[in-house]
C-alpha positions as CSV (number, residue, x, y, z in Angstrom):
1,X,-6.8,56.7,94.7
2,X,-7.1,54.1,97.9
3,X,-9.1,55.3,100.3
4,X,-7.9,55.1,103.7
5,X,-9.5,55.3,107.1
6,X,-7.9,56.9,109.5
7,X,-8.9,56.1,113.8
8,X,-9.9,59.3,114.8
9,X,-13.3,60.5,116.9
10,X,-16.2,61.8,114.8
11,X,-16.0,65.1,117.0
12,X,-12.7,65.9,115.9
13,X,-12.3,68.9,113.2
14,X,-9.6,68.3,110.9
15,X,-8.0,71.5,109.1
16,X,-5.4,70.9,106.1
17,X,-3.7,73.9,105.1
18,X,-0.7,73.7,102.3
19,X,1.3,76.5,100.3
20,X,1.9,75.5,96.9
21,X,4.4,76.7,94.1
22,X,4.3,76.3,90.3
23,X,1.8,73.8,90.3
24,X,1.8,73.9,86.3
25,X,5.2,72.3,86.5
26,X,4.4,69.4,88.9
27,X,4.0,65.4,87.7
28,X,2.8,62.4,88.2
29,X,4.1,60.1,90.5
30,X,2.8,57.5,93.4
31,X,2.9,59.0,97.1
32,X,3.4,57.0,100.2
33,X,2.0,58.7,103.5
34,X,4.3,57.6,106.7
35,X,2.0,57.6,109.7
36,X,4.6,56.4,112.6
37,X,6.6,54.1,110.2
38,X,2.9,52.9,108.9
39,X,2.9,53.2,104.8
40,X,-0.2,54.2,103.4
41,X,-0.1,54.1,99.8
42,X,-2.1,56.7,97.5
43,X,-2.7,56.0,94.0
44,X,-0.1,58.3,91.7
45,X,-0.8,62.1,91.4
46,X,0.2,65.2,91.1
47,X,0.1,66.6,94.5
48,X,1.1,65.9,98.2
49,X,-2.1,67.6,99.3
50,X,-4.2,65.3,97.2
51,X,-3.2,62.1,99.2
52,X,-3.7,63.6,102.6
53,X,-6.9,64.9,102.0
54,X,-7.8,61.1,100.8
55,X,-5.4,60.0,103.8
56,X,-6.9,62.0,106.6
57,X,-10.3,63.4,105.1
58,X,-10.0,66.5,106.5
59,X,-13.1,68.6,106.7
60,X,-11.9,72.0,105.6
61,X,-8.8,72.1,102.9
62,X,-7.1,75.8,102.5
63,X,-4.4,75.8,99.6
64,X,-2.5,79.2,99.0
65,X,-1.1,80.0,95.6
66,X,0.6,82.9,94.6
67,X,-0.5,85.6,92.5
68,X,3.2,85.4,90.7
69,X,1.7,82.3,88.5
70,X,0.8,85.5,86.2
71,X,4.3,85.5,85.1
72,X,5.5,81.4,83.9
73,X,7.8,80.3,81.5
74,X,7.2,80.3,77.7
75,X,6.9,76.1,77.8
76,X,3.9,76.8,80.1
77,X,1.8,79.3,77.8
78,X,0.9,81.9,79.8
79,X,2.3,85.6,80.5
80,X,1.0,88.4,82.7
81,X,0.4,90.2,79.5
82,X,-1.8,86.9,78.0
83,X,-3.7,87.2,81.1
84,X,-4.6,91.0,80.2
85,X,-2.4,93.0,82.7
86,X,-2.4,96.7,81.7
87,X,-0.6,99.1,83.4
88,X,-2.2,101.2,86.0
89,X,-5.3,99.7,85.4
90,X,-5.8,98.0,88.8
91,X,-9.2,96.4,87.2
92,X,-7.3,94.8,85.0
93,X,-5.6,92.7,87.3
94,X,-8.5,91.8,89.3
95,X,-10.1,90.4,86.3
96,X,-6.9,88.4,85.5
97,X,-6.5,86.8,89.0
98,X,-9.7,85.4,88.3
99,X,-8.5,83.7,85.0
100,X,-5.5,82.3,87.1
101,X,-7.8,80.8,88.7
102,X,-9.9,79.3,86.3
103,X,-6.4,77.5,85.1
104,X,-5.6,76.3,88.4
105,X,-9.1,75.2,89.0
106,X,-8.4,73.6,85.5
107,X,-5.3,71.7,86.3
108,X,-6.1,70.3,89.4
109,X,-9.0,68.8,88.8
110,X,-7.2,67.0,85.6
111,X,-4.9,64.9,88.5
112,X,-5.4,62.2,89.3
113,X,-7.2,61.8,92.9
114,X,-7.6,65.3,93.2
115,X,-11.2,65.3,91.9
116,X,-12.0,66.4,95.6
117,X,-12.0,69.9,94.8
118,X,-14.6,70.3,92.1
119,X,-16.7,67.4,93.6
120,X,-20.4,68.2,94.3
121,X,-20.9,65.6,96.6
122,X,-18.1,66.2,98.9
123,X,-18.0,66.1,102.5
124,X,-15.7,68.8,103.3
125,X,-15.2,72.6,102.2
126,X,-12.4,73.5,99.6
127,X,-10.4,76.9,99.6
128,X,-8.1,77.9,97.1
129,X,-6.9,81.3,98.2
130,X,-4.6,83.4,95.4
131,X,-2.3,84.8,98.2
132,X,0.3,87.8,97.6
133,X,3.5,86.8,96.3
134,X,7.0,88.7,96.0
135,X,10.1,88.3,93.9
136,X,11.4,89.0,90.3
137,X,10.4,86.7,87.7
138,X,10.9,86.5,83.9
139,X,8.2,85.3,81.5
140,X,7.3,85.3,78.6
141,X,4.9,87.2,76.0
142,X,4.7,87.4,72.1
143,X,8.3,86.4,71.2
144,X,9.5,89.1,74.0
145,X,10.9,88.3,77.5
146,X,9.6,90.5,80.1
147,X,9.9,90.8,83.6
148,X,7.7,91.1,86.4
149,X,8.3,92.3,90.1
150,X,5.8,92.1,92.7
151,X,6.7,93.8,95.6
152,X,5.4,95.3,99.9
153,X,8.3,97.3,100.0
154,X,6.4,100.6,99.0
155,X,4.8,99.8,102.3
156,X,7.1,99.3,104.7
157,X,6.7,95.7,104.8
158,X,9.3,93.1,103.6
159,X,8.1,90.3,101.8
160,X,8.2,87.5,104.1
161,X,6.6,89.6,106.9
162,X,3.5,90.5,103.7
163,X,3.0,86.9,102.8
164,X,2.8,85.3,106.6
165,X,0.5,88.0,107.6
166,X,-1.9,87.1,104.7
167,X,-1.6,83.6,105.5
168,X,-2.7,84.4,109.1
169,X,-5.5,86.7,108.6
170,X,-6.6,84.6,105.8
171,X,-6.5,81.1,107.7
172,X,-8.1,83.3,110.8
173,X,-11.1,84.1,109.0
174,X,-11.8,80.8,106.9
175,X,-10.8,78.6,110.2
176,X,-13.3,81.0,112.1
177,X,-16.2,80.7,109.8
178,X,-16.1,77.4,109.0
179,X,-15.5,76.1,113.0
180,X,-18.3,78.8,113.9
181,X,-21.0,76.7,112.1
182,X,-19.6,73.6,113.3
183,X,-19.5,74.9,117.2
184,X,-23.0,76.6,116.8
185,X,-24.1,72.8,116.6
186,X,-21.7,70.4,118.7
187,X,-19.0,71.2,120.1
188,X,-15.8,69.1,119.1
189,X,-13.3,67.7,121.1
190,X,-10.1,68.5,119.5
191,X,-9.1,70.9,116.5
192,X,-6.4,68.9,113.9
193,X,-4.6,71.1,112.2
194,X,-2.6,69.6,109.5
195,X,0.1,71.4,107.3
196,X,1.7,70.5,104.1
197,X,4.9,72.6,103.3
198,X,5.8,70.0,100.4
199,X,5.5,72.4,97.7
200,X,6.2,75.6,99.1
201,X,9.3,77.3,98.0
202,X,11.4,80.0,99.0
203,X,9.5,81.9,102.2
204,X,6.3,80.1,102.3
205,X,7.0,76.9,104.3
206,X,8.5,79.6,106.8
207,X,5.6,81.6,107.0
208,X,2.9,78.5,107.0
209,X,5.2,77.2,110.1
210,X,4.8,80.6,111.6
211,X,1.0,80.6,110.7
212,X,0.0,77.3,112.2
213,X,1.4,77.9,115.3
214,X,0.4,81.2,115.7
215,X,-3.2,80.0,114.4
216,X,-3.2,76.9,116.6
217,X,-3.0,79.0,119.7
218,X,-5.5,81.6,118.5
219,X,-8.2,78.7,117.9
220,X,-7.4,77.1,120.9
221,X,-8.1,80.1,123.3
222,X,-10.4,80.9,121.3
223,X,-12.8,78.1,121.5
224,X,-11.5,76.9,124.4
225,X,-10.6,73.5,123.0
226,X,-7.6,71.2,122.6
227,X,-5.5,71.7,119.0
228,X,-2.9,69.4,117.5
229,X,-0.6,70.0,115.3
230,X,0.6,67.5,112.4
231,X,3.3,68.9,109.8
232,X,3.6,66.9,106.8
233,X,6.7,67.4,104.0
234,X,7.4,64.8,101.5
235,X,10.7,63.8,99.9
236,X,12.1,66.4,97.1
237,X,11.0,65.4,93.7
238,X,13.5,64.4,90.8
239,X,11.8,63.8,87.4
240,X,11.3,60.0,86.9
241,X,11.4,59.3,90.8
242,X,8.5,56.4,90.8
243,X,7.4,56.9,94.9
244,X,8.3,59.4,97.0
245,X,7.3,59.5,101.1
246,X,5.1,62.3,102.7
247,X,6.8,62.2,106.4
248,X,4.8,63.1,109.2
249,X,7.7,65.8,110.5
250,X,6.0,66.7,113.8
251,X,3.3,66.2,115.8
252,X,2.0,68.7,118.7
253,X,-0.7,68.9,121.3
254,X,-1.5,72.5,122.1
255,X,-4.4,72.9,124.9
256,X,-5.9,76.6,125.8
257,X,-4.2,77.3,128.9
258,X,-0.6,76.8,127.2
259,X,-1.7,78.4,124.0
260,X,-2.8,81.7,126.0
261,X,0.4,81.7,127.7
262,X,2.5,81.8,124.5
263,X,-0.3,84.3,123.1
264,X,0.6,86.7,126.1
265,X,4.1,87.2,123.9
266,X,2.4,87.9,120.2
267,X,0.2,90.4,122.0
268,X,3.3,92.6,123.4
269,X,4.6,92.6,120.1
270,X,3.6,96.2,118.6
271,X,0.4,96.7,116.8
272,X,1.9,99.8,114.2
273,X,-1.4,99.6,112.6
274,X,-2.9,98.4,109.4
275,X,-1.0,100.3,106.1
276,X,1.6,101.8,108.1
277,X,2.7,103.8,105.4
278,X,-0.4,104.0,103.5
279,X,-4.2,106.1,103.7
280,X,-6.3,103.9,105.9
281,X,-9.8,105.1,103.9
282,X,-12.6,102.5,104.6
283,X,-10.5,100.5,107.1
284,X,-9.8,103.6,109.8
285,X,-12.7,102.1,112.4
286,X,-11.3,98.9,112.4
287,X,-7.9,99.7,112.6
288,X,-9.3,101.9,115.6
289,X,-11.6,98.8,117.2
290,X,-8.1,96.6,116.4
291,X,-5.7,99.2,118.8
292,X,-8.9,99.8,121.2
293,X,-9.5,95.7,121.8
294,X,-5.5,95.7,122.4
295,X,-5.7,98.5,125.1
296,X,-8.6,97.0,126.9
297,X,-6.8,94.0,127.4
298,X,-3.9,95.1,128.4
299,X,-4.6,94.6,131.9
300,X,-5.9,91.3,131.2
301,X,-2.7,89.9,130.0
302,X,-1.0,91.0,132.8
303,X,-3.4,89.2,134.9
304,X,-3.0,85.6,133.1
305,X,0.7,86.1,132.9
306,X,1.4,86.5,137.0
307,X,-1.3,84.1,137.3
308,X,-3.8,86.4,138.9
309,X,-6.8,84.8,139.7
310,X,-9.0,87.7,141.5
311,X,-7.6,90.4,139.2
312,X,-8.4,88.1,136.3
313,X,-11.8,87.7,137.0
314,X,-12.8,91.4,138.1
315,X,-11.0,93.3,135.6
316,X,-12.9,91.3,132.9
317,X,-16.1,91.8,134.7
318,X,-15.7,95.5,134.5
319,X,-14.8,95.3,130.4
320,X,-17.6,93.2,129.7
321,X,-19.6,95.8,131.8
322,X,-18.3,98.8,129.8
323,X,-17.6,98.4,126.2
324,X,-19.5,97.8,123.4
325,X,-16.9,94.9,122.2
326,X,-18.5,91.7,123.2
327,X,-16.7,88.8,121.9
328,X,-19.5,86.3,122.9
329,X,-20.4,83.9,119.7
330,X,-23.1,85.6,119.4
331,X,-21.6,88.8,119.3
332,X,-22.7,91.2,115.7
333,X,-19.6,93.0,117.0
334,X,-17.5,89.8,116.0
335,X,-19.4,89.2,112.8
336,X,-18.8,92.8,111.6
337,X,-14.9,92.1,112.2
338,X,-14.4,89.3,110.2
339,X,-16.4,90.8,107.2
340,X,-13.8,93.6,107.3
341,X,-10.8,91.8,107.7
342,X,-12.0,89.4,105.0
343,X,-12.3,92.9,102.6
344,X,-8.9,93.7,103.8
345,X,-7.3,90.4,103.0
346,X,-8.5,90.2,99.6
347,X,-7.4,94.0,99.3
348,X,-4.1,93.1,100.0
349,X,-4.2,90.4,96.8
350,X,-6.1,92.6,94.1
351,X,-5.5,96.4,95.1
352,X,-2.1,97.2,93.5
353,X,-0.4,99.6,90.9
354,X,1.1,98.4,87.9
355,X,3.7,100.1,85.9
356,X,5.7,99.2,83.1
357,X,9.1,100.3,82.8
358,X,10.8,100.4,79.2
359,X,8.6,98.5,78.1
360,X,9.4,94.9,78.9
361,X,9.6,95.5,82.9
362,X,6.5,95.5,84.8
363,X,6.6,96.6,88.6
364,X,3.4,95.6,90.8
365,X,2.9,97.3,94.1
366,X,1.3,96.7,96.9
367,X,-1.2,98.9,98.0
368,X,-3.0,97.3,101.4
369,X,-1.0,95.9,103.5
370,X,0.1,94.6,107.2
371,X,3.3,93.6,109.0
372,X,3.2,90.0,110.6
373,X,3.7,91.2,114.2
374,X,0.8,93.7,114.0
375,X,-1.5,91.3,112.5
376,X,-0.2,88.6,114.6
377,X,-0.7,90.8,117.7
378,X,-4.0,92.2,116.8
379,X,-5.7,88.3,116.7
380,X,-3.6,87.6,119.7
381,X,-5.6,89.9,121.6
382,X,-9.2,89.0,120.2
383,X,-8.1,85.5,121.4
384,X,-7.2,86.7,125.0
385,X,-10.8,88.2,125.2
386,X,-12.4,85.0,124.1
387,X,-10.3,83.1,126.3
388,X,-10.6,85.5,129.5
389,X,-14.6,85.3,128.4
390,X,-14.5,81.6,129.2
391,X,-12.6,81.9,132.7
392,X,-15.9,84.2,133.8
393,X,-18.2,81.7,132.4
394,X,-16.5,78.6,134.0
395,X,-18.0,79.9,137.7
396,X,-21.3,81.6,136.3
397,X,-20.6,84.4,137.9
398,X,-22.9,87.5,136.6
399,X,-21.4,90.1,138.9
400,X,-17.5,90.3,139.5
401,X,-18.3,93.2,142.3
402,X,-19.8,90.8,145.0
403,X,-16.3,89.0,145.0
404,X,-15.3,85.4,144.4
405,X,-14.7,82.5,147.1
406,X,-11.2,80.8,147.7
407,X,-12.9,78.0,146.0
408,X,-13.7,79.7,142.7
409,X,-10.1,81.4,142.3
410,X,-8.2,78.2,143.2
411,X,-10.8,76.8,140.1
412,X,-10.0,79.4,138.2
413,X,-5.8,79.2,138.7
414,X,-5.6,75.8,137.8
415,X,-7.9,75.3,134.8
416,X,-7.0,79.0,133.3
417,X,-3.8,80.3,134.8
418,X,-1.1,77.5,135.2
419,X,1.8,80.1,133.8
420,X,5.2,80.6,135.1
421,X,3.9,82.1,138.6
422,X,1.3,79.6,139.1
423,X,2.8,78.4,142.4
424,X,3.0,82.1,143.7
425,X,-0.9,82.6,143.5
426,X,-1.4,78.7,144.7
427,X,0.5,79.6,147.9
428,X,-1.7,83.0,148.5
429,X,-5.0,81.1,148.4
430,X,-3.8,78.4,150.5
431,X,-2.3,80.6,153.0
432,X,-5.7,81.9,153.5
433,X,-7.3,78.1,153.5
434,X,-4.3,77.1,156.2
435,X,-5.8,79.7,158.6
436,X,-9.2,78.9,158.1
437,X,-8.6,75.1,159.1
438,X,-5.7,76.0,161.9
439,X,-7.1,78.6,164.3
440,X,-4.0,78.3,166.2
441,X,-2.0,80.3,163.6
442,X,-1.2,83.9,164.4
443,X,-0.4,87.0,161.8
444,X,-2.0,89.2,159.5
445,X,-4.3,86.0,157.5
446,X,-5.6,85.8,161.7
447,X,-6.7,88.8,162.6
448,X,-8.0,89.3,158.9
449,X,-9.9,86.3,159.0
450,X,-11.3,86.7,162.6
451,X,-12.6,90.3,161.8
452,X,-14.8,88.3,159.2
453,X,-15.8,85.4,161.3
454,X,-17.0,88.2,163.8
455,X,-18.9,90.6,161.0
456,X,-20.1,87.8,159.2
457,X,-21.7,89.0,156.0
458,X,-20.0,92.7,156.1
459,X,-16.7,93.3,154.2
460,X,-13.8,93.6,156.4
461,X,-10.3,94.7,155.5
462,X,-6.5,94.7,157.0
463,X,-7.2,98.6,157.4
464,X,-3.9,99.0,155.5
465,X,-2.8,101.5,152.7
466,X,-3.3,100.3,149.0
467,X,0.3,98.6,148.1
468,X,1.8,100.8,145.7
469,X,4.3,98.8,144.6
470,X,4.2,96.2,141.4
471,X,6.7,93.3,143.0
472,X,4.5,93.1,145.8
473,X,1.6,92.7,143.4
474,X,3.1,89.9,141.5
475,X,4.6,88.7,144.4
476,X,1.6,87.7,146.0
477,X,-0.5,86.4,142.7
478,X,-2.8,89.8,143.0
479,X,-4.1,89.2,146.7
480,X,-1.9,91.3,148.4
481,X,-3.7,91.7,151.7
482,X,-3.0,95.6,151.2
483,X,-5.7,95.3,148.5
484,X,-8.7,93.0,149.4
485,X,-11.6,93.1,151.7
486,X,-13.2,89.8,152.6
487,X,-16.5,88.6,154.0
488,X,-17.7,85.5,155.4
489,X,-21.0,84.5,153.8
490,X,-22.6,81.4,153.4
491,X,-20.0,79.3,155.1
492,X,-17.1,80.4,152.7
493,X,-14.7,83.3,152.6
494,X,-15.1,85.7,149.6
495,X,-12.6,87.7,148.5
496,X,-12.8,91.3,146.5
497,X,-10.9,94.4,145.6
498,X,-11.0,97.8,147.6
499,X,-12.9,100.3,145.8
500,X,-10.1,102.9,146.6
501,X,-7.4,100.2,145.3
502,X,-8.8,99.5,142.2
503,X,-7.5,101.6,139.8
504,X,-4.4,101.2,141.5
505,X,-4.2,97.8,140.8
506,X,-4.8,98.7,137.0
507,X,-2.0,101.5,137.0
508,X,0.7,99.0,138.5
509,X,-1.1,95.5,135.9
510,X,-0.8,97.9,133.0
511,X,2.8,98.5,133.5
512,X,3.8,95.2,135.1
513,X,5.1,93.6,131.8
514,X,7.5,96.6,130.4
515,X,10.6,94.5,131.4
516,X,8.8,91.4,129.0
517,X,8.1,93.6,126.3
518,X,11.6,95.1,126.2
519,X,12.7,91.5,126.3
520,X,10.6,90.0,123.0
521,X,10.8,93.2,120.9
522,X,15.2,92.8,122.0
523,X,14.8,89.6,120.4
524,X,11.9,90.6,117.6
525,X,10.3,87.3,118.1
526,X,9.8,86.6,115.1
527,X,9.3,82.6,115.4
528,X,6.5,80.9,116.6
C-alpha cells in the first residue's frame, strides 16, 4: 500500500472509528480516498478502514464487529454451534467470542495493507471491540439449518438504542484512556475524529453517526480542546468493481463552548438507570455515583444554558467544596469509573442466556444492558463537570465565596458561556461597567455602586428582598441586583451572592429548564 502523508500538526490526535459487517465476505479491490476532489490512491484491499488508517495515520483505530459473526452461512464454515455455543451455559459463549476473534484477527491480517493491526512496530494503538449485535440470522451446522436470534428486548431496550449505547460507552472509555496518556504529557491542539460507516449495515452507520457526535462533544468539554469531525463512506461494492472512492461526506469543527451547549440537551434527557429491568448486583454504586453526578450538576447546566457567569462560578465552587466527586485528571474517583464502566460494557457483550428452542432455534438474551439516552445523558454530565472544572481554573480562583470582579465574569461569559442568552448576561455586566465610567448616570447600578465607593472594602447590597422569581433570574444573566452584594477592593468592583439568597437561587436554577426538558423528551431527541 502507498503511503501517503497527510499536512496536519504533530499535536493533533487523530481517532478512526468504523463499524463493520460480515467481513468474511468482503474482497479485494483498489480504493481511492477523495480528500476535497484530491485522489489518493491505496494499493487494493479488502477494507475501507485499511486505506485511511494508511491515508491519515491515525493514532488510535477502534473497529466494532458484531457478535452475530457466530452465526455465517454454510460457504463461510462456521456456525454458533462449530464455535461451541451450549445452551444456558453463559461460559460457553465467552469462550467462543474469543475464537471469533481469533478468526477475525486471522482474516484481516491476511489483506492486503491491513498488516497494521498485528504489527509490532506500529505507531498507533489497535482496538477490535466484538460489540452486541441484534437480528435473526440463519446458519448453518452439520448438514442442519439453524437459527439464531440475539436480542435487548428482555430488557427493555430496542436494538438500535443497545448497540449505540455500547458504541458510546465503549468509544468513551478507549478515547479516554488513550487521550489521558497523551494529555498527561502535551497537551494537543485539536482532537480528529474520523469515522468510517462504509461497511456498516442495517443500524450501525446510524448509531456510529449518533456516537461521534455525541463523543465529539463529550471529548471536547471534556479536555477543553477543539474536535473535528471527518465522516468517510465509500461507494457500494459490486463483485468485479476494479476502484471504488472513499468520499470524505462531511467535515465539522466542534470547539468546547459549542459542544457544552448541545451537551446541556443529552443531559436533560432521563437517566432511567443502568438494567432498567434487570438486578443491578455489582453495578448498584455506580449506577448511584452515575444519578448522584447528574443531580449535582443540575444547577450547573442551568447556569451555562442562561449564560450565568456569577452563578456558574460559585455553584461549582461550593460542589468542588462538598463532594467527594472530583473530576480533576488526577482524580482516583475518575479512574474507578472508567474501570466499572469498562466491566459493564464487556458485560453487556458476554453476559447472556442462551436457549435453544426445538432444537434448531437458538435465542440469546441480553442480560446487562443500557438505553442510549441514559448512557448518553450520564457522560453528558461527567463532561459538564469537566468542563465547568475548567471555567474555575481559567481565573485561579481558590475561593468562590470572596466573589469575582466584572473583569473575571465578562472572561468567563465569553470564553465559556456564549449560548443563546449570551447577550442578556453581556448587557448586565456592562450596565454595571457604564456606571462605573459615567458618574452622571442615576438609578439603582448609582446608588449601588456609590454605597461601595463610600464602604470601600465592606460588602454592600441594594437592601432589597431576594427575587423570587425565575424570569427575572434569567432575565438578568444571574445578577439580578435583588441577589448580589458588591465591594470595592483593590480598584475593581467584586461581585458575590447574598448568603440569605443562595439557596434561593438554587431552588429557582434547578427548576429553570422544565419548559426545555418537556420540549427534547416531546421530541425524544434522539439524533445528534
Amino acid at each position: 500500500m502507498v503511503s501517503i502523508n497527510m499536512d496536519s500538526s504533530n499535536n493533533n490526535v487523530k481517532i478512526l472509528i468504523a463499524t463493520w459487517g460480515n467481513l468474511f465476505q468482503w474482497e479485494e479491490t483498489k480504493y481511492e480516498v477523495d480528500i476535497d476532489g484530491d485522489l489518493k490512491s491505496c494499493d487494493k484491499t479488502n477494507s475501507t478502514t485499511c486505506c485511511l488508517v494508511e491515508t491519515y495515520r491515525p493514532d488510535l483505530v477502534l473497529i466494532f464487529i458484531p457478535d452475530t459473526l457466530l452465526c455465517r452461512s454454510s460457504k463461510e464454515g462456521k456456525s454458533i454451534e462449530d464455535y461451541g455455543v451450549k445452551p444456558k451455559d453463559r461460559k460457553s459463549y465467552e469462550d467462543a467470542l474469543k475464537k471469533l476473534y481469533e478468526d477475525v484477527d486471522s482474516r484481516i491480517t491476511s489483506w492486503k495493507g491491513c498488516d497494521f493491526l498485528n504489527n509490532p512496530d506500529k505507531e498507533h494503538k489497535n482496538i477490535i471491540a466484538i460489540a452486541p449485535g441484534n437480528g435473526v440470522y440463519k446458519c448453518f451446522s452439520k448438514n442442519k439449518e439453524l437459527t439464531v436470534m440475539w436480542s435487548s428486548r428482555n430488557l427493555g431496550i430496542d436494538p438500535l438504542s443497545y448497540y449505540s449505547s455500547y458504541l458510546l460507552l465503549k468509544s468513551f472509555i478507549e478515547t479516554i484512556r488513550y487521550l489521558d496518556n497523551i494529555f498527561a504529557n502535551d497537551k494537543p491542539v485539536e482532537i480528529e475524529l474520523l469515522m468510517d460507516t462504509s461497511h456498516g449495515i442495517n443500524y450501525m452507520p446510524i448509531a456510529l453517526r449518533r456516537t461521534i457526535y455525541v463523543l465529539a462533544r463529550i471529548l471536547s468539554s471534556y479536555y477543553n480542546v477543539n474536535v473535528k469531525i471527518i465522516h468517510f463512506n465509500s461507494d457500494p461494492y459490486v463483485k468485479g468493481v476494479k476502484k471504488l472512492a472513499i468520499h470524505k461526506v462531511l467535515e465539522e469543527n466542534i470547539n468546547p463552548n459549542k459542544a457544552v451547549q448541545r451537551l446541556v440537551y443529552s443531559y436533560l434527557l432521563e437517566f432511567k438507570g443502568l438494567m432498567p429491568r434487570g438486578n443491578l448486583g455489582k453495578y448498584k454504586n455506580l449506577d448511584e455515583d452515575l444519578k448522584r453526578i447528574k443531580s449535582l450538576f443540575k444547577i450547573i447546566v442551568s447556569t451555562i444554558h442562561y449564560s450565568m457567569p456569577l452563578a456558574h462560578l460559585y455553584f461549582y465552587g461550593e460542589i468542588l467544596d462538598g463532594t467527594e466527586y472530583d473530576v480533576s485528571d488526577k482524580s482516583s474517583f475518575l479512574n474507578k469509573l472508567l474501570d466499572t464502566f469498562n466491566e459493564f460494557a464487556r458485560d453487556m457483550v458476554y453476559l447472556v442466556k442462551i436457549n435453544l428452542v426445538d432444537n434448531n432455534e437458538y435465542i440469546i438474551s441480553r442480560s446487562v444492558g443500557v438505553d442510549y439516552d441514559s448512557i448518553k445523558s450520564a457522560l453528558s454530565s461527567l463532561a459538564i463537570a469537566r468542563y465547568s472544572m475548567f471555567s474555575y481554573k481559567l481565573l485561579g480562583k481558590k475561593d468562590y465565596r470572596e466573589g469575582f470582579s466584572l473583569k473575571d465574569l465578562k472572561k468567563i461569559l465569553d470564553e465559556r458561556l456564549k449560548g443563546p442568552l449570551y447577550h442578556v448576561a453581556d448587557h448586565e455586566i456592562s450596565q454595571f461597567e457604564r456606571y462605573i465610567k459615567d458618574s452622571s448616570l442615576k438609578g439603582e447600578y448609582r446608588e449601588l455602586i456609590d454605597k461601595a465607593c463610600t464602604h470601600r472594602g465592606k460588602w454592600e447590597d441594594a437592601e432589597k428582598n431576594c427575587n423570587n422569581v425565575i424570569r427575572v433570574l434569567i432575565a438578568h444573566g444571574g445578577l439580578s441586583l435583588r441577589d448580589i452584594k458588591v465591594m470595592w477592593k483593590n480598584g475593581e468592583l467584586i461581585l458575590a451572592y447574598k448568603e440569605e439568597c443562595i439557596e434561593n437561587i438554587k431552588r429557582l436554577l434547578k427548576r429553570s429548564l422544565k419548559d426545555t426538558y418537556k420540549l427534547i423528551v416531546s421530541g425524544r431527541e434522539k439524533t445528534m
